[in-house]
MDTraj code that builds the backbone (N, CA, C; nanometers):
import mdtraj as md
import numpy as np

residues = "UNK UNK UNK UNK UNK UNK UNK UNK UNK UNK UNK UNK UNK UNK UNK UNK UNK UNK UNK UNK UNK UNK UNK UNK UNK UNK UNK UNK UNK UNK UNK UNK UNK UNK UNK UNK UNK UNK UNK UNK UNK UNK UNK UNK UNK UNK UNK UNK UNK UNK UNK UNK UNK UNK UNK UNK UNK UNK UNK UNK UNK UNK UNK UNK UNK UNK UNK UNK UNK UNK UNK UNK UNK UNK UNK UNK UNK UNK UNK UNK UNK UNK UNK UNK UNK UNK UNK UNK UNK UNK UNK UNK UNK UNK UNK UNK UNK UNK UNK UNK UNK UNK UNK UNK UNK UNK UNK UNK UNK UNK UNK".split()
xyz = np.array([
    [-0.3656, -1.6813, -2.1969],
    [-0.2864, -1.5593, -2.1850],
    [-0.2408, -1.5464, -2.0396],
    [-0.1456, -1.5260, -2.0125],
    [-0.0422, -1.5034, -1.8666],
    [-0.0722, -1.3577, -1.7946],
    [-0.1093, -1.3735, -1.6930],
    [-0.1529, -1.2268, -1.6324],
    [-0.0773, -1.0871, -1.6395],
    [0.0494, -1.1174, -1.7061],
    [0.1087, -0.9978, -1.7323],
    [0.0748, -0.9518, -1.8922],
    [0.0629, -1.0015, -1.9536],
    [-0.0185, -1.0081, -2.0917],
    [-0.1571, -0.9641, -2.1240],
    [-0.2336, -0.9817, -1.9974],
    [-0.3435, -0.9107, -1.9916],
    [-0.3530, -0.7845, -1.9165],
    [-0.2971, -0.7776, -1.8409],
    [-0.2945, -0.6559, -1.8152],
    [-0.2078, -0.5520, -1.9188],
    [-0.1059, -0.5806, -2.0167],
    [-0.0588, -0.5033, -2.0606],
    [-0.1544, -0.3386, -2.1617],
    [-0.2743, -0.4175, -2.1312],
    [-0.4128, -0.3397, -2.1758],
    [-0.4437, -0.2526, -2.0978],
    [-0.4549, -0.1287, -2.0772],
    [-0.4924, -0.0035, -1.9517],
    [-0.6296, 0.0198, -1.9555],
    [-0.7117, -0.0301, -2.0162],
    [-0.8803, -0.0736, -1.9812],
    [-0.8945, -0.1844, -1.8913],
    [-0.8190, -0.2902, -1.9338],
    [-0.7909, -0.4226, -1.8637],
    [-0.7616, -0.4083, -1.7022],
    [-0.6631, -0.2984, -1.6792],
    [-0.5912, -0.2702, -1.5568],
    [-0.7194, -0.1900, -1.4966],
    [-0.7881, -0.1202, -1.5704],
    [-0.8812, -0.0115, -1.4551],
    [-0.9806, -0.1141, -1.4446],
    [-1.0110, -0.2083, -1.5201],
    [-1.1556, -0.2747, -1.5111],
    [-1.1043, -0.3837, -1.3854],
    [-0.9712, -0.4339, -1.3453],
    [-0.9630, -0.5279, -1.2525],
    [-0.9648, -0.4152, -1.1067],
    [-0.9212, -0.2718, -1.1443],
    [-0.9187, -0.2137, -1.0419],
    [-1.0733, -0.1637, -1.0540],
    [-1.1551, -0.1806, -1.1001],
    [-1.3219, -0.1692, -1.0743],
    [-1.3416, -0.2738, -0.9782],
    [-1.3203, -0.3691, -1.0141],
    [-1.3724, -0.5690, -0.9651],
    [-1.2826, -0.5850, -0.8293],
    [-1.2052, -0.5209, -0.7824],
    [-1.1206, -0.5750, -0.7163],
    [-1.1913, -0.5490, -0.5469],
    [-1.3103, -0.4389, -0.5429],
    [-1.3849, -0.4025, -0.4601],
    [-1.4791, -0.4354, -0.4249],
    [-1.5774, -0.4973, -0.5823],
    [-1.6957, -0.5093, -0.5184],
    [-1.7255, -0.5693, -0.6982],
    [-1.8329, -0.6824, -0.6837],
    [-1.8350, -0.7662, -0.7900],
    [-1.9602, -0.6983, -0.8809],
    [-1.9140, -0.6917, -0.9937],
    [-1.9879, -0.6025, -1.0587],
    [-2.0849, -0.6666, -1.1832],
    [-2.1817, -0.6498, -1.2745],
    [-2.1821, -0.6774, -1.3916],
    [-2.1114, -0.6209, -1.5103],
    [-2.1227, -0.6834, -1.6258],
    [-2.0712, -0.6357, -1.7286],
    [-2.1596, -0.4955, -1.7619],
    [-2.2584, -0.4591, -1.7563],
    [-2.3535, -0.3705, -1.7648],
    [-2.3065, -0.2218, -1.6937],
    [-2.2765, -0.2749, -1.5818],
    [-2.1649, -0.1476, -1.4763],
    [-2.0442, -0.1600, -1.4841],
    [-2.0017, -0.2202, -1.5589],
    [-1.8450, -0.1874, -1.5618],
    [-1.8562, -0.1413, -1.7020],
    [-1.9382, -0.1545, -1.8005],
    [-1.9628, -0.1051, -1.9492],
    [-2.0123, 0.0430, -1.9304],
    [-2.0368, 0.0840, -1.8010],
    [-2.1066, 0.2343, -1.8348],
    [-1.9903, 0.3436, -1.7503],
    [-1.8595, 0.2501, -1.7275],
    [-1.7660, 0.3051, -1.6702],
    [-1.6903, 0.3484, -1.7914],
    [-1.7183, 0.3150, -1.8671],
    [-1.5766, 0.3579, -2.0004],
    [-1.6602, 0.3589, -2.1834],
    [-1.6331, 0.4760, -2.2320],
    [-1.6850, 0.4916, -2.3679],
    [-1.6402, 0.3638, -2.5090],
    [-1.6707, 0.2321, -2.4518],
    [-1.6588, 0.1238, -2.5614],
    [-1.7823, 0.0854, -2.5213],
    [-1.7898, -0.0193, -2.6310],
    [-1.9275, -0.1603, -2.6414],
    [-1.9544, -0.2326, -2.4725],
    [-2.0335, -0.2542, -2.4723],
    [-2.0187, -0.4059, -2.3943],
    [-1.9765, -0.5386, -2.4296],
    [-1.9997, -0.5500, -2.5937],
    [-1.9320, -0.6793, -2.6267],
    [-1.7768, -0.6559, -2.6104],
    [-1.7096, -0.5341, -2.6003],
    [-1.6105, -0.5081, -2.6322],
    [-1.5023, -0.5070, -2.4721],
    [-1.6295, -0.4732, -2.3454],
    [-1.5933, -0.4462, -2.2431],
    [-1.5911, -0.6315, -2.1920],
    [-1.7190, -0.7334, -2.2958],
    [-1.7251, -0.8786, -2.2154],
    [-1.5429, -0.9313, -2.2638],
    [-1.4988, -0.8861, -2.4116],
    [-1.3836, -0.9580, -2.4468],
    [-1.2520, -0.9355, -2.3456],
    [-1.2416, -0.7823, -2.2810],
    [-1.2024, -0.7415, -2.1849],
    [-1.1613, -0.8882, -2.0709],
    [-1.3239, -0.8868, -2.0111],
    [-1.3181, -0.9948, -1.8843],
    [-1.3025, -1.0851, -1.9535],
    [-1.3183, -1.1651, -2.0938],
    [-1.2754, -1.3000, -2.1428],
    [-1.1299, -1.3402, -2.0977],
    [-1.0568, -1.1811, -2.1464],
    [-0.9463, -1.2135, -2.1458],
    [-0.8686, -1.2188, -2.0147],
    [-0.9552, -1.1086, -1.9144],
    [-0.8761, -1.1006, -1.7310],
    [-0.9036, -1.2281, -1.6873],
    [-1.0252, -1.3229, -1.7417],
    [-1.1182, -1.4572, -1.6617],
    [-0.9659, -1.5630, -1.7112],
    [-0.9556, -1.5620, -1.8534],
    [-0.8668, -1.6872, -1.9066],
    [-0.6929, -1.6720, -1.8283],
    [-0.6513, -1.5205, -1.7558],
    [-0.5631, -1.5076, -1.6941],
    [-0.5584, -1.5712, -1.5716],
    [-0.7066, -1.6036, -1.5361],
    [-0.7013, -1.6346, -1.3743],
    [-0.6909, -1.4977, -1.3577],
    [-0.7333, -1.3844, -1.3650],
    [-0.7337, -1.2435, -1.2804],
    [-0.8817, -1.2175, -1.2160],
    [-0.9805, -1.2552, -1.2496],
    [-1.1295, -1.2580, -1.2079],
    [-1.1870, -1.3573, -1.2224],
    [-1.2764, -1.3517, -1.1446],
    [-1.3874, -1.4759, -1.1337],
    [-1.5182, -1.4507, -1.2239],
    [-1.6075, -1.5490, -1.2727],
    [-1.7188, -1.5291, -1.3429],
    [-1.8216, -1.5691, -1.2579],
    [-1.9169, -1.5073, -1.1857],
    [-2.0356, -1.5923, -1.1242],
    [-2.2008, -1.5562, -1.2060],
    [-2.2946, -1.6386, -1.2614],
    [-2.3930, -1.6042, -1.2953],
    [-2.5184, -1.5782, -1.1898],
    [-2.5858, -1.5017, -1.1709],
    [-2.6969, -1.4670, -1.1315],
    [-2.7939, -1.4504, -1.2273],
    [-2.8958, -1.5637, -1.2668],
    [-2.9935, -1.5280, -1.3670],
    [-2.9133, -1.4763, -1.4987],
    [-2.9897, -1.3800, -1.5666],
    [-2.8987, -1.4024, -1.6839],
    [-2.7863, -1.2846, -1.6988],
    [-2.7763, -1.2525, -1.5437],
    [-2.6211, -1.1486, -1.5067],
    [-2.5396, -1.2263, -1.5172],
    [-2.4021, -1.2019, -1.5654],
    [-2.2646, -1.2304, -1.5363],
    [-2.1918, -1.1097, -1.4528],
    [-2.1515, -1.1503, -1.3052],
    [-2.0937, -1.0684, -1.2214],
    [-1.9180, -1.1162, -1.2149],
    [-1.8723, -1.0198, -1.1607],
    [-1.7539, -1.0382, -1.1974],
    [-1.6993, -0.9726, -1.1071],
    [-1.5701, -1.0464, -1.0277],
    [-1.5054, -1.0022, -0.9664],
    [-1.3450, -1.0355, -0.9672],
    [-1.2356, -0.9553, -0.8552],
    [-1.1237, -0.9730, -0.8924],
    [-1.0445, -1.1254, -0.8169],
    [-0.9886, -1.2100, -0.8523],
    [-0.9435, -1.2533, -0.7538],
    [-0.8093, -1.2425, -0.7027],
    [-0.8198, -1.2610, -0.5417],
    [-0.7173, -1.1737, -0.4775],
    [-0.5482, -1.2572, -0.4975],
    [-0.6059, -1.3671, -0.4821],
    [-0.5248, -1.4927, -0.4680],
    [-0.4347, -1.5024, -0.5953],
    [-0.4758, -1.4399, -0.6871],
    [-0.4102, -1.3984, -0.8079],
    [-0.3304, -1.3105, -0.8272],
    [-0.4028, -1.1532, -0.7585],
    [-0.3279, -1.0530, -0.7589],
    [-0.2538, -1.1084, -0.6802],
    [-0.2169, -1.1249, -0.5646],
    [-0.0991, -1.1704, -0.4765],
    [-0.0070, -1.2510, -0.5040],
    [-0.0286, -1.3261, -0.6354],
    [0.0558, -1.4145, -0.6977],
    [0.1639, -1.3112, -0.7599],
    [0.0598, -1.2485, -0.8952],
    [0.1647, -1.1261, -0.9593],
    [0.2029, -1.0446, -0.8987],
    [0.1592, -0.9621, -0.7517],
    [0.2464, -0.8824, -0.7012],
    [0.3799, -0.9574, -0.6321],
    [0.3806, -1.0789, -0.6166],
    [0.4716, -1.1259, -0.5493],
    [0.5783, -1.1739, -0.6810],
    [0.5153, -1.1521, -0.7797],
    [0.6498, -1.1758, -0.9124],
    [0.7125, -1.0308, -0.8740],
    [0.6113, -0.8995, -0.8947],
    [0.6428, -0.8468, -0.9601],
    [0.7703, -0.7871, -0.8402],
    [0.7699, -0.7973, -0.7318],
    [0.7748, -0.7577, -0.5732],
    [0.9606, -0.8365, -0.6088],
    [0.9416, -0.9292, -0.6511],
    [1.0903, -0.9869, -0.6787],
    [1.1644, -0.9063, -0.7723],
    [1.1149, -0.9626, -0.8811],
    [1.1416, -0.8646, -1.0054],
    [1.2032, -0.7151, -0.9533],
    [1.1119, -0.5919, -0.9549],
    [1.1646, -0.4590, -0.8471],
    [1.2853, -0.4913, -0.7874],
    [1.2727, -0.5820, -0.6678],
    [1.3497, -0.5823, -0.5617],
    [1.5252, -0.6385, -0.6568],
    [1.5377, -0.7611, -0.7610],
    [1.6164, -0.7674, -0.8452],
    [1.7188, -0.6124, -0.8986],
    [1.5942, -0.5518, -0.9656],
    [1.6060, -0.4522, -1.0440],
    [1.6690, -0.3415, -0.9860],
    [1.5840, -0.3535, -0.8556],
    [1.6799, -0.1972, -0.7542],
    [1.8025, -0.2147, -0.7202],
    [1.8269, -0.3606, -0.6534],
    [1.9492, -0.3922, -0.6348],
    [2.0781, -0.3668, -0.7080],
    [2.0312, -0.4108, -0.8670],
    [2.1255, -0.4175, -0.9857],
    [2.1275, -0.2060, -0.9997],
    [1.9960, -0.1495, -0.9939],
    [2.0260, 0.0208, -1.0055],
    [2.1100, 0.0762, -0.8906],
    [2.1138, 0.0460, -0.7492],
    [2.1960, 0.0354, -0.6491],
    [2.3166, 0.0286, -0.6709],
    [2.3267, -0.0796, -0.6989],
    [2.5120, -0.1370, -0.7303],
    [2.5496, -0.0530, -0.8277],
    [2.4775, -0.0248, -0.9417],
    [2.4915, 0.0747, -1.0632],
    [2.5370, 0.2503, -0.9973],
    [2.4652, 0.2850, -0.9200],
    [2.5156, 0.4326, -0.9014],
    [2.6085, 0.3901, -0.7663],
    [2.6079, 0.3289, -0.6956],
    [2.7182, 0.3285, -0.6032],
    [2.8793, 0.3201, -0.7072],
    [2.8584, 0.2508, -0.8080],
    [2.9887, 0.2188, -0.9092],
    [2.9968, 0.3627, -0.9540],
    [2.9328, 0.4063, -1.0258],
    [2.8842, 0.5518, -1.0547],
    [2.9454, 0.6692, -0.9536],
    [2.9332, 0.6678, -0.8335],
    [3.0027, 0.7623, -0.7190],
    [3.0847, 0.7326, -0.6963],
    [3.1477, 0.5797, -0.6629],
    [3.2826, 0.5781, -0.6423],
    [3.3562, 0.6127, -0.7420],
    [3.3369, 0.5845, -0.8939],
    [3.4534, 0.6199, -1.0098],
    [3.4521, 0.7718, -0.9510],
    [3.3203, 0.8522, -0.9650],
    [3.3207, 1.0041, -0.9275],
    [3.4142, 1.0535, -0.8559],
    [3.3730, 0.9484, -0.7321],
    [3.4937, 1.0138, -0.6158],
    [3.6320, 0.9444, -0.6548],
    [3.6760, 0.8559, -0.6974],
    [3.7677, 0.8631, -0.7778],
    [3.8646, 0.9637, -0.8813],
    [3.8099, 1.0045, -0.9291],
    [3.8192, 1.0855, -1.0176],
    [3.8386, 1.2120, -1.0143],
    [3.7668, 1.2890, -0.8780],
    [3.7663, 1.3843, -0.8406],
    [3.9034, 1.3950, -0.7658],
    [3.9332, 1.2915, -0.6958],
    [4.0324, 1.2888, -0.6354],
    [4.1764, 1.3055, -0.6481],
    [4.1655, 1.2602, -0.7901],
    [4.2829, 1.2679, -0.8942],
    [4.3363, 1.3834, -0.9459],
    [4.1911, 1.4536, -0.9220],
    [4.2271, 1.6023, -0.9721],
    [4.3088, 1.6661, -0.8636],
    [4.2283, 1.6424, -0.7577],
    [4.2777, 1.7152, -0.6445],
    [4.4400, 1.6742, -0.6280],
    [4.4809, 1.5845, -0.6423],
    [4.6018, 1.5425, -0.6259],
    [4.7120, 1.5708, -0.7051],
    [4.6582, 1.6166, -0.8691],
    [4.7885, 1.6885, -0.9362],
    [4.7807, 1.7956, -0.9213],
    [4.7087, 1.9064, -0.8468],
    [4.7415, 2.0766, -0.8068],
    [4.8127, 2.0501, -0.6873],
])
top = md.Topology()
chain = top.add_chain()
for i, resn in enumerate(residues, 1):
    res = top.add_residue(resn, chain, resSeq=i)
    for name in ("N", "CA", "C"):
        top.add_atom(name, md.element.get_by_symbol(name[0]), res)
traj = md.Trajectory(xyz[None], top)
């Protein structure tokens, strides 16, 4: 699954913004939110198979944290993407004010 795919989940998104601080178990990140723990491990199955967190064992803990090197990957899609998007909304209302002022102008010109 592609890291925008996993996050499209808003448990998914708060649990990487849990991990992204300080590496946690499944045990404490399960007593952060009213589901299972098996339900909170399928969670990290799915952020781990994104490349969005790391898995480290301690005894028979699984700790879990975010990795950064990742997030910085997708913010730098997403950082394009935006920057695309504003550009194209930009050009969009500047076209938008000039017809305006266009238009307005026209009026003014047959009184």
């Amino acid at each position: 699954m592609d890291a925008f795919a996993a996050l499209g989940e808003p448990r998914r998104r708060e649990i990487l913004r849990l991990v992204s601080s300080k590496e946690l178990s499944v045990g404490e990140i399960a007593r952060r939110f009213d589901v299972t723990r098996p339900a909170i491990s399928q969670h990290l199955r799915v952020l781990k198979e994104a490349g969005l967190v790391t898995e480290r064992r301690e005894g028979t803990k699984r700790l879990y944290r975010s990795r950064p090197e990742s997030i910085a990957q997708l913010w730098a899609s997403l950082e394009v993407f935006w920057s695309e998007s504003l550009r194209t909304l930009k050009a969009a209302a500047e076209h938008e004010e000039q017809q305006r002022r266009s238009r307005h102008g026209r009026r003014h010109e047959s009184h």
